[in-house]
N, C-alpha and C positions, 0 to 999 in steps of 0.2 A: 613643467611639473611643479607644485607646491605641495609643502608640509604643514600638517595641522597636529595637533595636540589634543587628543581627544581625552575631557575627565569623566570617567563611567564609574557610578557609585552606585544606585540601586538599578540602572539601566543592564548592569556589567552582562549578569546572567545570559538572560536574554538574548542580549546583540551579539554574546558570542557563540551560542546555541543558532543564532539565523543569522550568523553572518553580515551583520548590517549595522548603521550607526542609522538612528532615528531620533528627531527633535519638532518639536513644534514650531510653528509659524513663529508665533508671537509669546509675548511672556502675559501669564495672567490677569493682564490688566489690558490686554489688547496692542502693547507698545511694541516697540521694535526692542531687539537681543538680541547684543555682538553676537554671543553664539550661536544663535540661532542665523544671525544674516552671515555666519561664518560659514555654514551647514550651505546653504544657499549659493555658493561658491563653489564646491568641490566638483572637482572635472574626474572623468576618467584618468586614470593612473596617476593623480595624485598619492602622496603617501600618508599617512597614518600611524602615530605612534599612543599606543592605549593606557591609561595610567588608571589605578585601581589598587587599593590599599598601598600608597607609598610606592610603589612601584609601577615602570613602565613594563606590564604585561604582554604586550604584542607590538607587532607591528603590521599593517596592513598595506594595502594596494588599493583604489577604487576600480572596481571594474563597470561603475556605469558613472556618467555624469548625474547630477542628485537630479530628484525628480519630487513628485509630489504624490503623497502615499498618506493611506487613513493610520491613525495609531495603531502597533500591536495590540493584538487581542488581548495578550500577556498582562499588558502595562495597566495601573489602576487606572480605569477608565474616571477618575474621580481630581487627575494628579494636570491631566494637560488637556487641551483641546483635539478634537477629532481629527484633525488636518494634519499634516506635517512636513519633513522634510525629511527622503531615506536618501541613503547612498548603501549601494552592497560592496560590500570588500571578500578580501581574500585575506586571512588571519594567521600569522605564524609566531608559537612562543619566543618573547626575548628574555624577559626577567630583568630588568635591568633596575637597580636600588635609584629613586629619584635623587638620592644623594649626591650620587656622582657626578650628574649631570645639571641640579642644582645650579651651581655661577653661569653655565651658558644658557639655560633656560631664563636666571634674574635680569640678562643683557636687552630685555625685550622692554619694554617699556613698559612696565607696572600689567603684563599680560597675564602671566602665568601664574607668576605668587604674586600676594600681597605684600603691605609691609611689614605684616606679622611673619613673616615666611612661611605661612599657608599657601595652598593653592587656590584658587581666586575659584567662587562658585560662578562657574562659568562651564558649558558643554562643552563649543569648540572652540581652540585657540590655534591664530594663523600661525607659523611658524615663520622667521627669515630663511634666508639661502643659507648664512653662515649657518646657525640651529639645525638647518636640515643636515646640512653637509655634516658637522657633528656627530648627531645623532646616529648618522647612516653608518656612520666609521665602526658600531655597535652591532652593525648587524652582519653575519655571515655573508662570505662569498654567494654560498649554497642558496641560500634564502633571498639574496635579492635577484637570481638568478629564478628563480620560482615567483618573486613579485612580477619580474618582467615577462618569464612567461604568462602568466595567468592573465596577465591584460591584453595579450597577442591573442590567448587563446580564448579568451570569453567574449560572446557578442548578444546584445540589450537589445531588439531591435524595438522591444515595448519601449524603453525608456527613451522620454524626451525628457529636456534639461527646459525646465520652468522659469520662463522669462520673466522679471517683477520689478514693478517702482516701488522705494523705500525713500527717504531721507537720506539715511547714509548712501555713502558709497558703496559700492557691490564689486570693487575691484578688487585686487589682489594686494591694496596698498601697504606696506610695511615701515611700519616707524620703529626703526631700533637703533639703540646703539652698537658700533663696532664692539665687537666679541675681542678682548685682550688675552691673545691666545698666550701672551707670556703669565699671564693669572692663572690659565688651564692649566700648563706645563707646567707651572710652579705648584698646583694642587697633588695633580700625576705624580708629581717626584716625589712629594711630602708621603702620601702613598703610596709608592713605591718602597721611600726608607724607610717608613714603617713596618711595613711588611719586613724586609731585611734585618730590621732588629728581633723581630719577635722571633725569626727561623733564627738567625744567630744564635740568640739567648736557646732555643726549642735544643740546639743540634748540641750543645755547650755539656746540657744535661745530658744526652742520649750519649752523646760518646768522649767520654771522662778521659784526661789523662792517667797515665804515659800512655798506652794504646791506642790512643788516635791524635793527629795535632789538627788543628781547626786552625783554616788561611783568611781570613776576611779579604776578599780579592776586590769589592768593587769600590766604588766612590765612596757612596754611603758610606759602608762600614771602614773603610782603611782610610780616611784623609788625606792623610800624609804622601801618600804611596801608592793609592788606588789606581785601577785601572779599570774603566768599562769595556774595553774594545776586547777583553780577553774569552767573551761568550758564555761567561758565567760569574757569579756572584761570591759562592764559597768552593772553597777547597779541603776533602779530607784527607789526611795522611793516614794510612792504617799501618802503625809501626811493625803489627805482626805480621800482618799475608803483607806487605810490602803493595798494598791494592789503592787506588786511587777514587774517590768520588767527587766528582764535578757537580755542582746544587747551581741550577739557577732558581731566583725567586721570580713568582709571577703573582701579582697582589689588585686584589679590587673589590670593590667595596657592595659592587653587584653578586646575583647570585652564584652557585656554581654554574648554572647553566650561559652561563656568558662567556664567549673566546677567548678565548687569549692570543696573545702575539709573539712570532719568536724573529728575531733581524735573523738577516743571512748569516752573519756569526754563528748566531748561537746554533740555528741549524746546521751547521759546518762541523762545529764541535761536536755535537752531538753523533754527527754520520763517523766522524772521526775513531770516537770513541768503541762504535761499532765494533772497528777491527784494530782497538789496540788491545794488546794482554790485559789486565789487573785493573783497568780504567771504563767507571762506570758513569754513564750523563744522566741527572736527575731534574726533577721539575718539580719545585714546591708549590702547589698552588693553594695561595690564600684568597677566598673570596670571606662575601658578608663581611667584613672589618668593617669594626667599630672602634673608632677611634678611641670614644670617652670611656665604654666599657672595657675597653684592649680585648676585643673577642671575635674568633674568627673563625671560619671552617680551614680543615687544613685536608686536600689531596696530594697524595704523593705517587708522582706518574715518574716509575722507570721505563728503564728497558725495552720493555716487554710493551707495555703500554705507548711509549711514545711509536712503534717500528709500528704498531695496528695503527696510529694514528692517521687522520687523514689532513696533510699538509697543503694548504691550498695557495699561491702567490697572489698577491695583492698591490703589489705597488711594482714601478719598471722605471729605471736610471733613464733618462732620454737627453741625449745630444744631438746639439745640430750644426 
């Protein structure tokens, strides 16, 4: 399986009204187009992730190997050649702000962006293993669970996969550098304490002394004295009902519509919470942050909200 990067700008509409990524052969002057010879490559259940105003839009599946197909009817018949190259997919919302993904997307070799830190006018770009695996960490249980069906359950039998000599290679070659996942992890955290600060500062105002004491319980916030391992971030004291509220923060820079993650802790805490007196487990969730503006959406998931929640496991201890 390979991952591709698809950039759709006046295509967008269209390909996601018919389900399909569509490119011409050749670029206007008859030559060969990485993306286009990139188009040219895509197999059955490879993956697809779709980018479109700043943002990674979808993610898709292929459910045929590419084939060769006339231009949408749609498309200005005035913009590309008659001929092309379709593949059909299976399309499901991510939302994910290119931002955040950003440093492991630049790790490719002058693929994606340029050096201006544009994205490079280019339809499709191949992705490495590392980028895929990445990427994939963004997408729901649920949702790749529905990539893999759709590819089990859909069958092409029109579609042949269009054998072609070019110049270039037609393989799956990937030139990139190692992805320094200790640069990822050190972004994640810089966004993590961000977020930390701004609920700090948010919760500081909302519940004013003497009647509440505010704990700054994590790394971030407490230095000196922090603790991660305790399943949440802040601490309210409410000196009047003697009531307790546990706040973790959950921070990202993509939309609301993107996951979140909770460790076994903090899910621990939280069941905990369930059946003790006066002690209530909160989720502050900031998405869209922006760093330079300090702006951000803010959801606040109690109670009531986390217990409808739907908790799915994702990762498993393994010894041998």
């Amino acid at each position: 399986m390979s991952g591709f990067f698809v950039s759709q700008n006046q295509t967008y509409k269209i390909e996601h009204q018919k389900q399909i990524l569509w490119s011409p052969q050749k670029n206007k002057t008859g030559g060969a187009n990485k993306g286009y010879v990139n188009m040219s490559n895509v197999k059955k259940g490879d993956i697809i992730f779709h980018y479109h105003h700043k943002q990674i839009t979808h993610v898709s599946v292929a459910l045929s190997n590419v084939y060769e197909s006339t231009r949408p009817l749609e498309f200005d018949n005035n913009v590309w050649d008659q001929l092309g190259w379709q593949v059909d997919v299976s399309m499901y919302e991510l939302h994910l702000d290119i931002e955040e993904v950003r440093y492991v997307l630049q790790t490719h070799d002058k693929e994606v962006f340029n050096k201006n830190g544009q994205v490079n006018q280019m339809y499709l770009f191949l992705l490495t293993a590392e980028q895929l695996d990445y990427l994939m960490d963004y997408v729901t249980p649920d949702i790749k669970q529905h990539l893999e069906n759709d590819v089990k359950t859909n069958s092409s039998p029109s579609v042949t996969l269009i054998r072609h000599s070019i110049n270039q290679s037609s393989s799956h070659t990937r030139k990139s550098k190692n992805i320094d996942f200790s640069k990822v992890n050190e972004l994640k955290s810089k966004i993590g304490k961000l977020g930390e600060e701004f609920i700090l500062d948010y919760l500081i105002k909302k519940y004013p002394k003497p009647a509440f004491k505010i704990i700054p319980v994590s790394n971030n916030l407490n230095v000196s004295s922090g603790d991660d391992s305790t399943g949440f971030d802040i601490k309210i004291e409410n000196k009047i009902t003697s009531s307790i509220i546990l706040i973790d923060v959950k921070t990202t820079t993509a939309g609301i519509s993107a996951p979140f993650f909770m460790s076994q802790k903090e899910y621990q805490v939280f069941k905990q919470s369930l059946d003790t007196a006066k002690t209530d487990y909160y989720i502050y969730r900031l998405s869209s942050l922006n760093e330079l503006k300090k702006t951000y959406d803010l959801e606040i998931l109690g109670p009531d909200e986390l217990t409808e929640a739907s908790f799915t496991p994702n990762a498993y201890s393994v010894r041998i």
